[in-house]
Residue, then its C-alpha position, 0 to 999 in steps of 0.5 A: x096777776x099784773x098788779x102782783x108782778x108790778x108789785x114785786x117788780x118795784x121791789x125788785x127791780x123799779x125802785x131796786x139800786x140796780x133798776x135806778x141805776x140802770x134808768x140812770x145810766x141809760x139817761x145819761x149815755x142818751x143825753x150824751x149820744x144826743x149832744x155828740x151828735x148835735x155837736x158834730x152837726x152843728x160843726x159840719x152846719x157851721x163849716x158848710x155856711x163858711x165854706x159857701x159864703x166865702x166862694x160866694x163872696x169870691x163869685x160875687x167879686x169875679x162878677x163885678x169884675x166881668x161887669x166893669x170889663x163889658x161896662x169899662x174902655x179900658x183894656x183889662x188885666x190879662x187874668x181878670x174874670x177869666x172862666x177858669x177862676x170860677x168857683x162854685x161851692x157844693x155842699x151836702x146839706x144836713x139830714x133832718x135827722x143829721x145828729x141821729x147818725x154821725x159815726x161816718x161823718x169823717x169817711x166821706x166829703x160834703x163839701x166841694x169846689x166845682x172849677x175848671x182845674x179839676x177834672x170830674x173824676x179827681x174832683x174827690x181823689x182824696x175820699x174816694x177809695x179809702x172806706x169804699x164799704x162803711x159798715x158802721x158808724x165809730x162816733x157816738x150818736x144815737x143810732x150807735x146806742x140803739x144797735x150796740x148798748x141798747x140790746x146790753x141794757x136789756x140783757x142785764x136787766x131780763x137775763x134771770x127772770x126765769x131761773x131767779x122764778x125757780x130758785x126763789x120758789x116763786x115758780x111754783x107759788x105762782x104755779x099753784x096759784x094760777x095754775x102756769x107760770x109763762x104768763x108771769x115770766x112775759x109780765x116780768x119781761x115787759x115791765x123790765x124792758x118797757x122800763x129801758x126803752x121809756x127812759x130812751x124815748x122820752x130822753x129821745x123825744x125831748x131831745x127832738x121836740x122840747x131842746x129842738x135838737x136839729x134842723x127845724x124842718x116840717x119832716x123832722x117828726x116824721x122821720x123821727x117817728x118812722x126812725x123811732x118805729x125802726x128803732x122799736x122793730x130792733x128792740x122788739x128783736x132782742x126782746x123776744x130772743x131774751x124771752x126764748x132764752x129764758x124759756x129755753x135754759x134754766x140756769x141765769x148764767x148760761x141765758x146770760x152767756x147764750x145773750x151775750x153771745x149772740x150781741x157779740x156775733x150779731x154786733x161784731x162778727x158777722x160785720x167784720x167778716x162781710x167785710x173781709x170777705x168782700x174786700x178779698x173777693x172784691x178788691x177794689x182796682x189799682x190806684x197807682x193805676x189810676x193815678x198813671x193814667x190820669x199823670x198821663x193823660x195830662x202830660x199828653x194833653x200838654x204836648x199835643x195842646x195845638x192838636x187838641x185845640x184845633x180838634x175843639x174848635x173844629x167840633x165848635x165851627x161857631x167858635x173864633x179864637x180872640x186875639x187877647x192876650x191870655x196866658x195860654x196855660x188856662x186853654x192848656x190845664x183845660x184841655x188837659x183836664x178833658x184828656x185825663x177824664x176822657x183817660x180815667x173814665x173807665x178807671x172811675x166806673x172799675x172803682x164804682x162796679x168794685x164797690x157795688x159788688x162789695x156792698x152786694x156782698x155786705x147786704x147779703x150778710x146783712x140778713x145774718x145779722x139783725x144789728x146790721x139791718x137795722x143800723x142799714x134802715x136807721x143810717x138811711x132814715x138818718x141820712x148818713x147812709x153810704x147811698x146818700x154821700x155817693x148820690x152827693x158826689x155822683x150829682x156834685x160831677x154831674x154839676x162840674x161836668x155841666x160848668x166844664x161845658x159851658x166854659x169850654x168854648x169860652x176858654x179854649x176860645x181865648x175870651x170870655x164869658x159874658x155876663x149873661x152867660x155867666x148868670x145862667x150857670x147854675x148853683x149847685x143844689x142836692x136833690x134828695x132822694x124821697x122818703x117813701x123811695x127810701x123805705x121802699x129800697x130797704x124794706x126787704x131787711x126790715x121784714x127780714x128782721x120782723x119776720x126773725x121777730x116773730x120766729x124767736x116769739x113762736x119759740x119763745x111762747x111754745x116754750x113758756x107753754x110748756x108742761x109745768x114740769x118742764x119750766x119748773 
């Protein structure tokens, strides 16, 4: 039987114009997502190397400035080495499957400068409200192809396997012969879709491990082959619901609009209205708000420099002010800076508890949608997850935080910091989240989605078991 329908599936589909050409298409739409997204990657890998060379380099002239103060009689310049003007380069490094998934590369930053004159809760003001739910990706990159065109490829090329049976007469031919048809539809199935996916995964692997796409690290093929196994959990979806389809209608039009359908509410629908509907019950606080308050608090920390000071040194009693002659707009902006975050604070964490309910309601509209599953598990496994840009910035705060406290005394004390003390600060560093933590935070909508799986397969095979009368 299987000999049979390989046979008339080379004839008919394999080595058909529309099976090459649908090979073909599926090849070329690869190689592109592929090097879109190595483009993109290499960008963001080239900007982040610029941007930290240069602050390094600016960090490594502030030092030979502090040395030659503390090695040096002379009197110094009134602004060298002073502990405001440092400046520490934060960076989101790539992903080990960064090009898998660039779509929202633009909404979020991965680059920053840690420094006295930015207070932590202004250090992203320019990202941080405006995409606070990202529900899919706008670039073309490899984990668009999988959850958006992937699912079309299979569509046009099994739609009418099960009415192309009846109306030709091969349904009863092989009826007669081997006394049921469903097995030769599911061959016909196979062969037809195993055709889409092959031409993927081997683009796709020799993009990964022959054109040494990427990063070259150790967990590059581990990620793939998790990513790879999600990928196949998606597909093995619209696999079997292209199945029951064919089962369930007679007519190749009416399959073909019942999948269609589907793509589009799977695809489009259900994203967009999660997201309306998140935004309208969880509308994200007023930034005028938060920009008031932060203008504010700042104003007050100017005017009330003296007070603020003598508050500063009196829970630092070890502190003595130096009597050189430094500009006192260093101590003002960075006792205004501690004001205005000590002011929008609450502001910030209102913003953070919005966007958590957002996202609360998004991921419970993600079980409506299988394509929102899995784009959730492939992003995370990719690393451009939501989660991963705000871990960035919750760690790059922490990281200014941490620089404000041990310049603080320094600054508001009119001196500077010692070499020594200076060394000590540390450089910024991303921690990543560990991979099986990750799996296991997102292993509840890839169960969803294989347990969806295996629902549409049971409908599918009772169907295609049904009497010869029904399926003829």
């Amino acid at each position: 039987m299987f000999r049979l329908i390989l046979a008339l599936e080379r004839r008919l589909f394999l080595f058909a114009p529309a099976g090459l050409s649908l090979a073909v298409l599926i090849a070329v739409l690869t190689v592109a997502a592929i090097a879109t997204g190595r483009h993109v990657q290499q960008q963001t890998a080239s900007a982040q190397a610029e941007f930290v060379r240069e602050h390094q380099a600016d960090l490594a002239e502030w030092r030979e400035e502090l040395v030659k103060i503390e090695t040096s009689d002379e009197p110094p310049e009134p602004y060298a080495a002073r502990p405001m003007n440092i400046r520490l380069p934060a960076v989101l490094p790539p992903a080990a499957l960064a090009e898998f998934a660039v779509g929202s590369n633009d909404l979020h930053p991965t680059m920053a400068v840690l420094r006295g004159w930015v207070n932590p809760t202004d250090l992203f003001d320019e990202y941080e409200f405006a995409n606070p739910t990202v529900l899919g990706g706008k670039g073309f990159d490899l984990t668009f192809l999988v959850i958006v065109l992937l699912p079309l490829a299979m569509i046009a090329a099994s739609f009418d396997i099960a009415a192309s049976e009846r109306e030709s007469g091969r349904a009863r031919l092989i009826a007669v012969q081997a006394g049921e048809i469903g097995r030769s539809i599911w061959l016909r199935l196979v062969v037809r879709n195993a055709m889409v996916w092959l031409v993927w995964i081997v683009v796709v692997s020799l993009g990964v491990v022959g054109w040494g796409v990427g990063p070259n690290r150790p967990d590059r093929l581990i990620d793939f082959v998790v990513w790879l196994g999600v990928a196949l959990a998606y597909g093995g979806f619209w696999f079997v619901g292209i199945a029951a389809a064919n089962a369930v209608f007679a007519r190749g039009e009416t399959v073909a609009a019942a999948l269609f359908s589907s793509w589009v509410v799977f695809v489009f629908v259900v994203p967009a209205v999660g997201g309306a509907l998140a935004e309208a019950t969880h509308p994200p606080p007023s930034r005028l708000a938060f920009l008031s308050e932060m203008r504010q608090g700042k104003v007050t920390a100017i005017r009330e420099t003296a007070d603020l000071t003598k508050g500063y040194l009196a829970d630092h009693p070890e502190l003595t002010v130096s009597p050189d002659a430094v500009p006192e707009y260093f101590r003002t902006n960075y006792l205004a800076n501690v004001e205005a975050a000590k002011r929008t604070t609450p502001i910030l964490e209102a913003f953070a508890e919005s966007r958590a309910a957002r996202e609360l309601v998004v991921r419970r509209f993600e079980f409506l949608s299988p394509a929102l599953m899995a784009h959730r598990v492939l992003t995370a496994i990719a690393g451009n997850d939501v989660a991963r840009y705000q871990a960035f910035q919750t760690q790059a705060r922490a990281g200014l935080e941490d620089l404000s406290a041990r310049i603080g005394p320094a600054v508001v004390s009119k001196r500077r910091l010692s070499v020594a003390e200076f060394d000590e600060i540390p450089g910024f560093e991303f921690r990543e989240r560990d991979r099986a933590e990750k799996l296991k935070e997102h292993a509840l909508p890839l169960g969803v989605l294989i347990a969806a799986t295996l629902g549409l397969l049971g409908l599918a095979r009772n169907r295609l078991r049904a009497p010869l009368e029904r399926l003829l």
